[in-house]
N, C-alpha and C positions, 0 to 999 in steps of 0.2 A: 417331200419329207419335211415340212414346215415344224411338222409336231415332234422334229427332234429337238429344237428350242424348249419344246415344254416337258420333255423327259430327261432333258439334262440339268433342268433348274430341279425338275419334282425329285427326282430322286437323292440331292441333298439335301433340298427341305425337311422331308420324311425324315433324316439320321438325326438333323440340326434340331428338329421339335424334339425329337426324345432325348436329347441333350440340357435340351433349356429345360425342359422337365423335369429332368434328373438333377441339375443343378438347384432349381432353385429351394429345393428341399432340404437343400447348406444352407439354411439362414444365418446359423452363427458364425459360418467361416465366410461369409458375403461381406465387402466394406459395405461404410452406410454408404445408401442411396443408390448403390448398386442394383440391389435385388430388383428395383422399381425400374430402371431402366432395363436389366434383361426382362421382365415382365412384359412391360411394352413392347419389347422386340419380339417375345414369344406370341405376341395376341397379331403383331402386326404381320407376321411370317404365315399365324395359322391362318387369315385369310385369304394372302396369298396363293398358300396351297391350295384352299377349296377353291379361288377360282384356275388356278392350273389345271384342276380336275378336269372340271368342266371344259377347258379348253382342247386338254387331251381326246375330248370323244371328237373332234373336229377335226378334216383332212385338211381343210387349207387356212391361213391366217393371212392377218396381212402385215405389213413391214412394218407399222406401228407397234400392233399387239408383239411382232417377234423383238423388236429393240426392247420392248418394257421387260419380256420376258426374263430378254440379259442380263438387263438389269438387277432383275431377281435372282437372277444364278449366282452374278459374280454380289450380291449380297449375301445369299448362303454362304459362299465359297468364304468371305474373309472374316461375317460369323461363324464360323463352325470354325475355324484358325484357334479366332480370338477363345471364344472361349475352351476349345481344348488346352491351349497355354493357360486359361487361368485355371484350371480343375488340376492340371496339372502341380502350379505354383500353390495347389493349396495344400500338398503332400510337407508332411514335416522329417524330419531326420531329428533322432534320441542318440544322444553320447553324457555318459557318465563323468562324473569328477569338476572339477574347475575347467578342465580342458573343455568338456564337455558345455559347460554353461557359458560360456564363452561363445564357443561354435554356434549354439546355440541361439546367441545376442547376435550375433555375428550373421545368420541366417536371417531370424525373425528380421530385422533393418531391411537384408535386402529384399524380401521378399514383401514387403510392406513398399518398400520404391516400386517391386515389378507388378504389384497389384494395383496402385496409382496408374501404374502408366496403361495396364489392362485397364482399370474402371476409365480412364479416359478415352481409349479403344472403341470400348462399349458405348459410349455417351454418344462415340462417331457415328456410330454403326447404328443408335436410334435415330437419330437426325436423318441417315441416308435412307434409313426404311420410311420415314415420315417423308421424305422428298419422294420417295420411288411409289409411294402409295397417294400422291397428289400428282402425280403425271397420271396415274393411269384413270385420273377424274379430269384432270384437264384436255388430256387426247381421244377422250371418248372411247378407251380400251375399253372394252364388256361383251360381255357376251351375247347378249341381244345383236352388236352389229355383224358379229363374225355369223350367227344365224343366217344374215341374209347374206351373208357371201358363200355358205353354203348353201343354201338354197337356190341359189343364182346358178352354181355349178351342177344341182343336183340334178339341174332342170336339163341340161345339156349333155345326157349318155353317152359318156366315151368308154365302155368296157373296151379293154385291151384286146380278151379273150375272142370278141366278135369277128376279127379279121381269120382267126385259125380255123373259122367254121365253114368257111370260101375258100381256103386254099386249094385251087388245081392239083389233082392226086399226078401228076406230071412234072409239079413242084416239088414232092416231096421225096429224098433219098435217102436211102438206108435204113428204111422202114419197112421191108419185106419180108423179113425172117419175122418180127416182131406184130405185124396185121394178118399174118396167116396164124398165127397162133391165137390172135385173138379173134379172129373170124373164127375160128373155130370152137370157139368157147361161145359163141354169139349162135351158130347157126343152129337148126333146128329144123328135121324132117319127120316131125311127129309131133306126139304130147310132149307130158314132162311137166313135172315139177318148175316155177319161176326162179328163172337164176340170175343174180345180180352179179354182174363183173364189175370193179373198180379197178379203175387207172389211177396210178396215183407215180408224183414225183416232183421234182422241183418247178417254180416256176419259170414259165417260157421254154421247160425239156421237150414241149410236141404231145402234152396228151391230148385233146382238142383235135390236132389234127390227126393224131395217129387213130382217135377213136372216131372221129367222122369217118377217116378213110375207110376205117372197118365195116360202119354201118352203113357205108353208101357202096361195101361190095355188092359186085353180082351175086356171090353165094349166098349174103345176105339176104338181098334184095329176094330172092328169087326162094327164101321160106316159109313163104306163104305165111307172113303176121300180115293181120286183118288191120291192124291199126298202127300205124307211126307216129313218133312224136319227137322233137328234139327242144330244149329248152333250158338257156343260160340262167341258174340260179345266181350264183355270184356273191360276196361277201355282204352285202346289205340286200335286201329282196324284200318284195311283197308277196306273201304266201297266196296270197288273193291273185295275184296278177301272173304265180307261176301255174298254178291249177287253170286260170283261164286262158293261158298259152296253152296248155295241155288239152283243153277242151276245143279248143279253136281249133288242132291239128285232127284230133280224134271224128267232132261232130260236124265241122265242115264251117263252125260260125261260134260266137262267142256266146255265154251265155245270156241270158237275158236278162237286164237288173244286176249286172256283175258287182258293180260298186254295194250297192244295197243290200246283198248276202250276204252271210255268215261265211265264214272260211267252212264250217262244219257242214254246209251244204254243198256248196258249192265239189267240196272229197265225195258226198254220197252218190251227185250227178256223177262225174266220174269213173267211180264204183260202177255205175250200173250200166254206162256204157262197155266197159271193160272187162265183168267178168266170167262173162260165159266167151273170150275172145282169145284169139293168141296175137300179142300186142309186142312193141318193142318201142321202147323209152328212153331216150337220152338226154338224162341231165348233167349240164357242164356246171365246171367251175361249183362245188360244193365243199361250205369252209366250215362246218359244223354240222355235229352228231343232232343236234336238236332242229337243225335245217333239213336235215334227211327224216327223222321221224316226222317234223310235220308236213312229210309230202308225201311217206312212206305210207299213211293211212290209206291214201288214196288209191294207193298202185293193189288191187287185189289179187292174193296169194292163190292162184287158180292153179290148174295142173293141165294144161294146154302148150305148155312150150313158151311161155313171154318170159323176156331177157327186159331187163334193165339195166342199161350202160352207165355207170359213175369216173367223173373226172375230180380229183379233189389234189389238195396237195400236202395234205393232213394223211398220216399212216392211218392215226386212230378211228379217224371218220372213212377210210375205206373199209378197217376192220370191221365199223358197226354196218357199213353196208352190204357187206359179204359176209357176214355173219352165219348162214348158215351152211352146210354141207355141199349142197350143190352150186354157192357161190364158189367167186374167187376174185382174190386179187392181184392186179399183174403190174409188177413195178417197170415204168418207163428206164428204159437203159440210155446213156450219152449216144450219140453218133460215132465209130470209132473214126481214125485217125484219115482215111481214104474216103470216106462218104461227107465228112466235115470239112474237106480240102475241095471236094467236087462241088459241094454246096455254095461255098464261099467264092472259090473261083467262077463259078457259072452265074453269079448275082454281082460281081466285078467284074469279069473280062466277057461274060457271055461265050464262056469255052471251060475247059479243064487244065487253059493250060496257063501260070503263071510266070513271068519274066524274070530271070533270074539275079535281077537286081532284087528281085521283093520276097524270094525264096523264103530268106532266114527273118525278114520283119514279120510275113507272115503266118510265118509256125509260131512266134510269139505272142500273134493275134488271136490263132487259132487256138492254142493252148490256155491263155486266157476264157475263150468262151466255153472250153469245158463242156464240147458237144455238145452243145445247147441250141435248138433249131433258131430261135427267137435271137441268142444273141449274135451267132453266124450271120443273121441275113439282115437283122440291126446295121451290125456296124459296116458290114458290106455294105450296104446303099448308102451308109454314111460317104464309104472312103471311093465310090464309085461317082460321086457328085466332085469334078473338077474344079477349084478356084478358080480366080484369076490367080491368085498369088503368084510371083515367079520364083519357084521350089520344085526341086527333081520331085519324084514318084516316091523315091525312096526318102528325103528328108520328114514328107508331110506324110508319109503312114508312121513311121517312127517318131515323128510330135504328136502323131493322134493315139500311139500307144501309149505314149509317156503320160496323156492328159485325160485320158478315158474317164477318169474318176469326174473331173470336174465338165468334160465333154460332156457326159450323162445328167448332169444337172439342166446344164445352159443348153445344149442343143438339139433343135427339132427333128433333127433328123431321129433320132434316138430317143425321143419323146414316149413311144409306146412299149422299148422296152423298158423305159426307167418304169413306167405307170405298173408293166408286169412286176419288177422287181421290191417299189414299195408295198405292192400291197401285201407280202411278206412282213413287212417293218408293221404294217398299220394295222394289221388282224390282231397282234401279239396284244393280250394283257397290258395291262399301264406298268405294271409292275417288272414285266421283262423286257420293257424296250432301254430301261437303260440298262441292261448286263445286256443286251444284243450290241448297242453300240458300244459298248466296251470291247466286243471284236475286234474293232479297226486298231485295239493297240497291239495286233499281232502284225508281222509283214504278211505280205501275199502268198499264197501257198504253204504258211504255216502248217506242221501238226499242231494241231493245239491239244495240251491234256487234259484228259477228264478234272483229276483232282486238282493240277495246277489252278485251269481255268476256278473252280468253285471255290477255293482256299479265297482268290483272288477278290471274287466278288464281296464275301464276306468281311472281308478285311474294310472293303473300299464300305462298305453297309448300303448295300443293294438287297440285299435276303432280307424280307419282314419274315421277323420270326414270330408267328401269330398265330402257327398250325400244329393244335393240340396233339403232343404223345411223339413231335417229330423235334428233334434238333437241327439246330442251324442249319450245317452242313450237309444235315437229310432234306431237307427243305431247298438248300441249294439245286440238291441233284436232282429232286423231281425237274427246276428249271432248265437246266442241260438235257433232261430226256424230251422236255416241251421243244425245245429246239428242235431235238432229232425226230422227234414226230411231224413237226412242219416241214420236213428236209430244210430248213433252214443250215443247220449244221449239217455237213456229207462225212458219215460214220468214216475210218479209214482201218484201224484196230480194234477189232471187239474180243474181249477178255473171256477167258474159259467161266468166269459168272456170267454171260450174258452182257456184259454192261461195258458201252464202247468206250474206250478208251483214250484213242487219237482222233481227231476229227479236224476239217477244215471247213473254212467258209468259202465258198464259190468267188469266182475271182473280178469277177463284175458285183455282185454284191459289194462285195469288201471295198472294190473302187468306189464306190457310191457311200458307203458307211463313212468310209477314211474322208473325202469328201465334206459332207457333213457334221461328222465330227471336228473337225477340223474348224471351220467357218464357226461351229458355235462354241468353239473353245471348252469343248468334252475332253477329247485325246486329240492328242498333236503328234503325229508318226512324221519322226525329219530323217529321211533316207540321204543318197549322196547325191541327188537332185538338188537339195535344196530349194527350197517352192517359195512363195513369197509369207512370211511371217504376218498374221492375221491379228496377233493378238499381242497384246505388252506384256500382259501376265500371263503365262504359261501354265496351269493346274495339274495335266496328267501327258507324261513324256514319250512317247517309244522312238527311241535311237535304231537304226541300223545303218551307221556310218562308218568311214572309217576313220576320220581324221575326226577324230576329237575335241582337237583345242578349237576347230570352229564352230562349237555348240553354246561357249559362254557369249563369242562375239555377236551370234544373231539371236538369241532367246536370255528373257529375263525368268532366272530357275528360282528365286527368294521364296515366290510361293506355291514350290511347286508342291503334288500331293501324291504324285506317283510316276515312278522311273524307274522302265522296261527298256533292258541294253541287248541287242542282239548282235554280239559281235564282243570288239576290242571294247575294255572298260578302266582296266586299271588304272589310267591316267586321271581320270574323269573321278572315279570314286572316292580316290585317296584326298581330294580337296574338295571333297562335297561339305555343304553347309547350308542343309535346308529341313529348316527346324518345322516345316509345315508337311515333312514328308511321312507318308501311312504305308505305302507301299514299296520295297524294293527289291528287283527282280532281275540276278545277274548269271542266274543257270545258264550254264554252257560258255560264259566268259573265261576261255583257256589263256588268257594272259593274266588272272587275276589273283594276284600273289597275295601273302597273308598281310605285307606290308601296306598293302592298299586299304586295309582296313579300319585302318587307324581313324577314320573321323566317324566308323559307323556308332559307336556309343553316343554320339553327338544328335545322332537323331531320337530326341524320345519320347517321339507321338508314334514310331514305326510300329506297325501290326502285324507286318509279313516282310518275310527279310529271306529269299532262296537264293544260296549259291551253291546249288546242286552240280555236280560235273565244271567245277573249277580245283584250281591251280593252290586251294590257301590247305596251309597245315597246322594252323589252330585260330582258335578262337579271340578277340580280343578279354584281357581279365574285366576291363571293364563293359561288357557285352550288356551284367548286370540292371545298368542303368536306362534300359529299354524297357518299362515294367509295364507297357501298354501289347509288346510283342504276344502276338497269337501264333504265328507259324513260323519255325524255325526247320529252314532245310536242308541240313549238309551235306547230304547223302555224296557218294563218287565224288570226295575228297579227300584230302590225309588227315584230316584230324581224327587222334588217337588218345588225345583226352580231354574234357570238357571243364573249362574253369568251373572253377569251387561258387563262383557265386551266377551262376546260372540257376541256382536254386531260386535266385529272388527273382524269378523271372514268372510270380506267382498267376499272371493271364495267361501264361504260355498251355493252346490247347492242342498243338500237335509240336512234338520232335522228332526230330527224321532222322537220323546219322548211319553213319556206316562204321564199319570196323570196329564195332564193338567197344564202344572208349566207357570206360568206367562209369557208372552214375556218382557225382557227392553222394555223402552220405544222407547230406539233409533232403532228400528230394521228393520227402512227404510234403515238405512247403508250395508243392506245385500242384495246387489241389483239384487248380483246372485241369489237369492234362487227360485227353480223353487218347492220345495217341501218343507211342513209346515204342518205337522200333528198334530191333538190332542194337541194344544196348548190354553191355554188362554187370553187373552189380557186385561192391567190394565185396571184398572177403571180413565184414564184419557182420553184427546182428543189425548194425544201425542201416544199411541196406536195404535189410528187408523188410525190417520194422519203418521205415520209409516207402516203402513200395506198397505196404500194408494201409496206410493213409490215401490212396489216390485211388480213390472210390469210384470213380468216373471212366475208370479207361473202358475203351471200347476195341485196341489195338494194342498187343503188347506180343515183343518180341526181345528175346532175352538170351545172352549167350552164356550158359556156365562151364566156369574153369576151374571149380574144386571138386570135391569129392566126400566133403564135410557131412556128416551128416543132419546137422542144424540147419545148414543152409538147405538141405532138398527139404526138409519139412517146411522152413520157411516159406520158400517157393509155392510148395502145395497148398499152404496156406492161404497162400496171395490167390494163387486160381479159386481158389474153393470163394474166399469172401468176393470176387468179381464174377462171379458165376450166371448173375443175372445181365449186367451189363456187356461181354466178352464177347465178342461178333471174330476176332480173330488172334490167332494165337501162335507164337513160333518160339520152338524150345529149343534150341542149340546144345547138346551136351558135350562137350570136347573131351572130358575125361572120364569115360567109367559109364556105366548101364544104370549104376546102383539109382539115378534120382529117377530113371523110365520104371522102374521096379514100384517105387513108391507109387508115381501118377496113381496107380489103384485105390489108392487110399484115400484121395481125394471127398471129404464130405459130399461137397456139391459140386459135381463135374459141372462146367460151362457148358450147357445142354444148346444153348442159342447161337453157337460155333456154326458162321457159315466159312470160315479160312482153318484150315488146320494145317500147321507146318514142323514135322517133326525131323531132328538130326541127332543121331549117334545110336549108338548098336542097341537095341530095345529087344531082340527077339520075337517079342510077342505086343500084342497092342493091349493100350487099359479097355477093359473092360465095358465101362459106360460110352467108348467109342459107337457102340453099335446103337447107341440110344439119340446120337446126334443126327435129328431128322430134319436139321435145316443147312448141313451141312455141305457144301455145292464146289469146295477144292481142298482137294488133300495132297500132301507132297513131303516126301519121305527121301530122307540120304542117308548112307550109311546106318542102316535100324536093321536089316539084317533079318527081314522080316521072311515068314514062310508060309503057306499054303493057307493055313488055320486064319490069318488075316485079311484074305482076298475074300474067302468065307464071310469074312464081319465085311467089310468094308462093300462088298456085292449087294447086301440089303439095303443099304442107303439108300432112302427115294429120293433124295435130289441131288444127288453126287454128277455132278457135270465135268468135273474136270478130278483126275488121276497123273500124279506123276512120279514115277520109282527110280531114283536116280543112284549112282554110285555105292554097288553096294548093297543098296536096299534091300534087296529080294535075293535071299540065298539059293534060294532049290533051282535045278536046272531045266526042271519042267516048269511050266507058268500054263495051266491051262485055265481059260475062262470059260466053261460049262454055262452058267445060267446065271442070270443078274443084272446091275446094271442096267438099268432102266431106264435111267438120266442121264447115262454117260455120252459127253459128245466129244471129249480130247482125253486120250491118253496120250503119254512118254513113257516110255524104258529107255535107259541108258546106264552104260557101262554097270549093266550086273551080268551073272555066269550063266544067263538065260540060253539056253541049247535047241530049247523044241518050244514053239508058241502056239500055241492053237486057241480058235473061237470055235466056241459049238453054235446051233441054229437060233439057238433061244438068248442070247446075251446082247448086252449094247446095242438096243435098237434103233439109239439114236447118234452113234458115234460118227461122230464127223470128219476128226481129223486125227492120224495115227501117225504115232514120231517115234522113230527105234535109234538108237545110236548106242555103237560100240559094244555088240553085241556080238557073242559066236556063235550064229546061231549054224545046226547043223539039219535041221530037218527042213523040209518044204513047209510054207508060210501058205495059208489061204484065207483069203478074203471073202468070199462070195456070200458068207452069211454075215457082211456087216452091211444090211441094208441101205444105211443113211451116209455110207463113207462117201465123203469128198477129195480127200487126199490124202496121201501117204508117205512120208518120209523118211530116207536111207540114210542115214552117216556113217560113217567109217565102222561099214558090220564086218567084224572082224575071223572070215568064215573064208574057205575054198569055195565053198558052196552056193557066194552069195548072188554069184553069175546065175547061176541055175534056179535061185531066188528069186531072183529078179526077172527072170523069164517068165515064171512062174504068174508071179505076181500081177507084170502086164498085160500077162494074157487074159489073167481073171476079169482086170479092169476095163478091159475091151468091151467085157461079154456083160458086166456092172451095167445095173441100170440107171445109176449116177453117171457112171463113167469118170470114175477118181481118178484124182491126176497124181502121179507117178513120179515124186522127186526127189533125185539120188545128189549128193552135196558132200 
């Protein structure tokens, strides 16, 4: 992973040119002589990048090119400092009177000293790009030599994948429930239409071997295809070279003139052996959609029975291989917990049985590999090769646990998983390999959140925002799904949208990442190890410590740019002082009181500030002075009102809070905000005539506590003029129906509502509800709704998720007759619901059923929810529920799902 040097330099280059960019188009606010020196530094940097470029398409480098590289990093890093302090120092502050002209005088002075000592900064910093761009002429760094050092490697085929296509089916365990299923998608006693199977999953999970072992069954073997073939495509390939593997298997010899042909012939020979035949075809290792069509030509669509086998570790390139009806795709599952202990022990001890000194280091080992066949038998033959060293059994597997990260770098033994594991890092776009290694700033076995993570990137300016019709933040998330389609990321919670939520990185990955990052002074994660300090200046921090005060004595934090606390903080925060910081990240810090807060005004380059699920109970008054802040997240805290000058917080583009704490009145000045949750708004006009200004929201959620009538028109007003932008919407009424009464009146309903969240007694639904046909979650409390709403709300074609909570639904019958079409999650809870019933025709795709607190009195039946997975009891408040529940099990038995049944 040499080319993480070059994706940790590119990706602050990229932020740092559109900075100097932007700057130098201040010419009047530039001292003299200024503008000429950032100039210089901007033409010297854009070089730079273009050759990073180039170097990023390269696997291996050598330790010259990587030192020069660093060089260029830690040059971004103290350019992009400097000049955000100066863009900053060139903001002026107005005050009226003599007091005012004074301040004034008083300003203008200093900040005429702090632009001095910035243009001397800069002066530095062209000097060091002028040195860093004569080493890489002096040391022969170009690109030309790194060529033949890949070519040198190219010459010398080491696919990792090669060994999985030999493994001894006697080797292999807990693969038998999973190769009969797939032989059986394989076999063939007849014609038939060509069916393409794709295996797909993380790398080194066992597809390779799990789908050899299939096609080298007897039942396979023995259905009569006329022609066999097996053939490693791989990340880099000659299409020329994989068709003439495929002819070699087929015609008994290779073609003739192979080199000399057109790719375009060489498909039609192919073609014409193949299609009056019944063939069977295994291509491994396939890392793209356009890799597959250009070999798919060849394989012809006959109706004889030929199977083609696909290994890939890409969702989307299995989808486009199975693309048709008679395909399928089948996702490789982990080894569970007794077939990964059998595995492991039988490649260390040559038995099943392990000593009970190494019991509990083992389960650590093994929990790490994350039933992964590849890392299982890796670190097995690692820890099965004895030193001399003189060290019990138990000290040196527990230092080999400790150091896996860096063991995966430096040691042979484990050479072939690391080579599987990069080539996850090295497939990825240039553009996501540095938010990949931003991973390693989570600890090991993290959830990581959707939006956390994406906010995060953004902040740090990793998202090119350059994709027409999409915003930042959209733009972010296509990246996080690119993840989850490489199984890079392993989904963990996926949201009644579709859209996964919690995820984590594989825990050998992450060792390898953390690693890496590390060495090249990306992210620096200091656990209670303590490891050896690599670098003087520390850039991007992850704490999970506990002792605190020993993080100023081993690391220097002056320039640091981002600090991620998992654990204890308060100590640590309350005397921060690091005027280079962009990120900070203390959710879930439950010691972290309001008092500790006090130096955060101090940082005012920050751009993301979460202290989501801590300890503080307001805001500091001067919070204000953060006027570069984009994401503010206070959600699961006590704060209950929001200083008066948060308004001038005019970059701010998401606010998160909870409990409803009032808005200022001013808070049209926040003209960024595209997100506004769970907030209140005074009891004046200027409220809403403020809320009437923020043209951009895409999220708003809003609690009211009058009954005015001004304000509900106000309100409607605000929906009606964000009607085009509005993706989600929650209306809190705590007093009174009268403002649900109005919703109808709404000029332009918010038609492009995919979130709809309604509270307080409504009776009935607006109207244009049934017109929202991109609407995918709805969830309703206390609305008091009845029969005639199920009615509307059953048309929705993309309504996935339903939930009726407290209240909501008055009538005691609740039947669902017909509808619902997209539904895959409902809840009912605590309403007077008595009798439930599903007819034949409804919820076809309903997946998961949630009842709580319900009396209910009649028999429950499931058997016409086709696609149910699970079902869940709470506290249903019935005699009955015994007899319910019988019921109900017995349904699920007889399920062709076989939904699971969970009473709580």
């Amino acid at each position: 992973m040499e080319i993480v040097a070059v994706t940790a330099a590119g990706g602050t280059l990229r932020t740092l040119l559109e900075k100097l960019g932007s700057i130098l188009t201040q010419e009047i606010l530039l001292l003299y002589g200024v503008r000429e020196e950032i100039l210089f530094l901007r033409d010297e940097l854009e070089s730079m990048n273009v050759f990073l470029q180039k170097l990023s398409m390269m696997d291996d480098l050598d330790s010259q090119v990587r030192i020069w590289m660093k060089q260029v990093r830690e040059l971004a890093y103290d350019a992009e400092d400097c000049i955000d302090q100066f863009t900053h120092h060139l903001g002026r502050v107005s005050r009226g009177g003599l007091t005012g002209c004074l301040h004034r005088c008083s300003l203008t002075f200093r900040k005429l000293i702090k632009r001095h000592q910035i243009a001397i900064r800069i002066e530095n910093l062209k000097n060091i790009a002028h040195d860093v761009s004569l080493r890489r002429s002096r040391y022969n760094v170009d690109v030309g030599t790194q060529t033949v050092f890949a070519a040198a490697s190219a010459s010398m085929p080491c696919d990792p994948q090669h060994h999985a296509r030999f493994v001894e089916e006697t080797q292999l365990l807990g693969i038998d429930r999973s190769k009969k299923l797939l032989v059986g998608l394989l076999r063939n006693n007849g014609g038939g239409k060509l069916r393409v199977v794709s295996v797909f999953g993380f790398g080194g999970s066992g597809k390779t071997a799990l789908a050899m072992a299939a096609y080298r069954s007897p039942q396979v073997m023995d259905s009569n295809f006329e022609y066999r073939a097996v053939v490693t495509v791989s990340r880099k390939f000659n299409i020329k070279v994989v068709l003439g593997n495929i002819l070699k298997q087929v015609a008994g010899k290779y073609p003739d003139g192979m080199k000399k042909r057109s790719t375009i012939d060489l498909g039609e020979e192919l073609r014409d052996h193949l299609k009056d035949k019944r063939y069977i075809i295994f291509l491994d290792d396939i890392w793209s959609v356009a890799a597959w069509e250009s070999i798919k030509f060849a394989l012809p669509n006959n109706i004889n029975g030929s199977r083609i086998i696909v290994t890939t570790r890409i969702v989307s390139v299995a989808s486009a291989c199975s693309s048709q009806p008679n395909d399928c795709c089948f996702k490789i599952e982990p080894l569970d917990t007794k077939n990964s202990k059998n595995l492991f022990f039988q490649r260390v001890f040559r038995s099943n049985k392990c000593p009970l000194s190494l019991v509990e280091v083992s389960e650590k080992i093994l929990k790490k590999c994350g039933g992964h066949p590849l890392a299982i038998i890796s670190i097995a033959g690692f820890l099965a090769v004895r030193p001399l060293e003189a060290q019990t059994e138990n000290e040196r597997w527990n230092k080999a646990y400790d150091s896996l990260g860096s063991e995966l770098v430096t040691n042979p033994s484990l050479e072939r998983m690391k080579k599987v594991l990069t080539l996850s890092y090295n497939d990825l776009p240039h553009h996501l390999k540095t938010c990949f290694l931003y991973l390693s700033i989570f600890p090991e076995g993290h959830s990581i959140r959707r939006t956390v993570l994406v906010k995060k990137w953004i902040a740090e300016g990793f998202v090119i925002s350059n994709m027409c019709g999409l915003s930042v933040e959209e733009i972010a998330e296509t990246y996080f799904d690119e993840f989850i389609n490489r199984s890079v990321l392993e989904p963990e919670l996926t949201g009644t949208n579709g859209k996964v939520k919690t995820c984590h990185i594989h825990s050998l990955l992450h060792d390898l990442i953390v690693s890496k990052s590390r060495e090249e002074n990306f992210v620096y994660l200091l656990n209670n190890q303590f490891g050896r300090v690599l670098h003087d200046r520390v850039r991007r921090l992850s704490l999970n410590i506990r002792d605190l005060g020993r993080v100023n004595e081993s690391l220097s934090l002056f320039q640091l740019r981002t600090l991620t606390i998992f654990g204890p903080a308060g100590s640590l925060v309350a005397s921060l002082s690091l005027r280079c910081l962009r990120v900070l990240d203390l959710s879930n810090c439950r010691d972290l009181q309001t008092h500790h807060l006090k130096s955060i005004p101090k940082l005012f380059l920050l751009k993301y500030l979460n202290l989501r699920n801590t300890m503080i109970q307001k805001l500091p008054k001067q919070i204000e002075k953060l006027k570069y802040l984009e994401t503010l997240d206070i959600r699961e805290t006590g704060v209950k009102k929001l200083p008066k000058g948060i308004v001038k917080l005019q970059n701010l583009i998401n606010l998160l809070v909870h409990n409803a704490p009032v808005m200022p009145h001013k808070i049209g000045k926040m003209r960024e905000l595209c997100k506004l949750a769970n907030v209140g708004l005074s009891k004046s006009l200027l409220g809403i005539d403020g809320l009437n200004r923020l043209s951009q929201l895409t999220k708003l959620g809003v609690v009211s506590r009058t009954t005015e009538i001004w304000y509900h028109i106000g309100l409607i007003s605000v929906i009606s003029k964000l009607s085009v932008t509005l993706r989600s919407l929650t209306i809190i009424a705590e007093r009174g129906h009268e403002l649900f009464q109005r919703l109808d009146d709404i000029p332009s309903p918010p038609v492009l509502l995919s979130s709809l969240h309604l509270g307080g007694k409504m009776e009935a639904l607006p109207s244009w509800i049934s017109s929202l046909d991109n609407l995918a979650k709805a969830k309703f409390i206390n609305t008091a709704l009845q029969n005639d709403a199920i009615q509307t709300l059953k048309r929705l074609p993309n309504l996935r998720s339903l939930t009726l909570l407290s209240k909501s639904y008055s009538d005691s019958e609740l039947q669902f007759e017909d509808g619902f079409q997209s539904l895959e999650f409902l809840a009912i809870s605590s309403c007077d619901v008595t009798s439930l019933s599903f007819n034949k025709h409804c919820m076809p795709k309903l997946q998961i059923l949630a009842l709580s607190c319900l009396p209910l009195q009649n028999p429950l039946s499931i058997k016409h929810l086709d696609c149910l997975r699970e079902i869940l009891f709470r506290s249903i408040t019935t005699n009955f529920f015994d007899e319910i529940l019988i019921s109900v099990k017995t349904e699920a038995r007889l399920h062709q799902k076989r939904p699971k049944v969970v009473v709580f």
